[in-house]
C-alpha positions in Angstrom: -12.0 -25.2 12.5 -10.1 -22.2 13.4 -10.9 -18.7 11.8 -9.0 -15.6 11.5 -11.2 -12.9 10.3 -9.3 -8.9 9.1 -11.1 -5.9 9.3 -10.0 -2.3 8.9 -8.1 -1.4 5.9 -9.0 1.1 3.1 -7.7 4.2 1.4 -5.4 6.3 3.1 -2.7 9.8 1.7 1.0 8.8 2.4 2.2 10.0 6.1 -1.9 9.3 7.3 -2.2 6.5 9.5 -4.2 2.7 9.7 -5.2 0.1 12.2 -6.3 -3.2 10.9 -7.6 -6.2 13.1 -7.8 -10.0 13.1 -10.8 -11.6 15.2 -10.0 -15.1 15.9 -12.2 -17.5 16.9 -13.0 -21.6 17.0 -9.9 -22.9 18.3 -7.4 -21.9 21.2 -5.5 -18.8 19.3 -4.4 -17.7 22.7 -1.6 -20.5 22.5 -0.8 -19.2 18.8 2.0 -16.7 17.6 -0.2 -14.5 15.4 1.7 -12.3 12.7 0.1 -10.1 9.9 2.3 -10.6 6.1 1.1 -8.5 3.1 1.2 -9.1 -0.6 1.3 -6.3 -3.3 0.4 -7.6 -6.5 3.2 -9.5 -8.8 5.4 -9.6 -5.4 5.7 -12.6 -2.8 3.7 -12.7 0.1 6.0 -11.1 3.2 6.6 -11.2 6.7 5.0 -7.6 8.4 5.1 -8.2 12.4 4.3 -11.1 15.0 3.4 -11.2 18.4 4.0 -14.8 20.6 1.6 -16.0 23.3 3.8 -16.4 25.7 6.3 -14.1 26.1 4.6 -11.4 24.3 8.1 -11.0 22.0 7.1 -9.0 19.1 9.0 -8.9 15.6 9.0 -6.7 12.8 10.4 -6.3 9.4 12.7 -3.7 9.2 10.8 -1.7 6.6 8.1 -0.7 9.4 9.8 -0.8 12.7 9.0 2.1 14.4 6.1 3.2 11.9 4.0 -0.4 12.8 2.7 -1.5 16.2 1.3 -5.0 16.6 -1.1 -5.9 20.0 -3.1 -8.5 21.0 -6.2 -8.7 23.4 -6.3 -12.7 24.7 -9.2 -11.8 26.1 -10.6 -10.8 23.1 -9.3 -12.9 20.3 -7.7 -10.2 18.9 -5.2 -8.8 17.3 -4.2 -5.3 15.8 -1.7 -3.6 13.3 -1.3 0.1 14.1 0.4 1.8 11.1 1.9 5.3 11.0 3.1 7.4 8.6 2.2 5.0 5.9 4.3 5.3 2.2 2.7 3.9 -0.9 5.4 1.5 -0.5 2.9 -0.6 1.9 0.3 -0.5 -0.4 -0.8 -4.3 -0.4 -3.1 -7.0 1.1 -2.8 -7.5 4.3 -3.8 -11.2 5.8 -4.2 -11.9 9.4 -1.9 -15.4 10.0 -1.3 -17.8 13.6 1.5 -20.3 14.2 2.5 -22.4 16.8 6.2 -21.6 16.0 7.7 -19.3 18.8 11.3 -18.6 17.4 12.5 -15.4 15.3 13.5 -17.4 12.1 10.2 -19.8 12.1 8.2 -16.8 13.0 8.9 -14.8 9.7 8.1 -17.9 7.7 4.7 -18.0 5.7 5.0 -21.8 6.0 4.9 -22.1 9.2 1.7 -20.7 10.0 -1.6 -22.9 9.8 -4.6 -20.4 9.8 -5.1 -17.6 7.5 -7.7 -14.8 6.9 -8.6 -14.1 3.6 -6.9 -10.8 3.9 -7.7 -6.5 4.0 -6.8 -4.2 1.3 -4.8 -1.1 2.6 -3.8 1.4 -0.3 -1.6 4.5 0.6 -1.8 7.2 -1.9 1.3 9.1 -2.4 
């Protein structure tokens, strides 16, 4: 009964910035890795960034290490994406995901997550 809801993308010129969120909600999230993956169209759905309940580890891909921040209120039920000097590159849709995996290589791993948004559209024109 869990739900993962995004929020926040749009339009945005190449360099701008973007912060997308995930409000989750109906089931204890706060014990869930949550990542965000992205999908541009006629390409496979990829890993973006991950952040684990516990020890708070985040992961990135490479691509948008130090352009992407990910956080996460557990008060809240909430998680957040802040992107920075966005290329058209990263034009895709963005889905809000939560696992219960808690190691790099499981993390990164579309299959391993149980809960999904239904995703946010972030375009970056060059």
């Amino acid at each position: 009964q869990g739900q993962l809801v995004e929020s926040g993308g749009g339009l945005v010129q190449a360099g701008g910035s973007l912060r997308v969120s995930c409000a989750a909600s109906g089931r204890d999230f706060e014990f869930y890795t949550m990542g965000w993956f992205r999908q541009a169209p006629g390409k496979e759905r990829e890993f973006v960034a991950a952040i684990e309940w516990g020890s708070r580890i985040t992961h990135y891909m490479d691509s948008v290490k130090g352009r992407f921040t990910i956080s996460r209120d557990f008060a809240l039920n909430t998680m957040s994406l802040q992107m920075d000097s966005l290329k058209p590159e990263d034009t895709a849709l963005y889905y809000c995901a939560a696992t219960r995996a808690t190691t790099y290589g499981d993390v990164v791993r579309a299959l391993n997550y149980n809960y999904w948004g239904q995703g946010t559209q972030v375009t970056v024109a060059a």
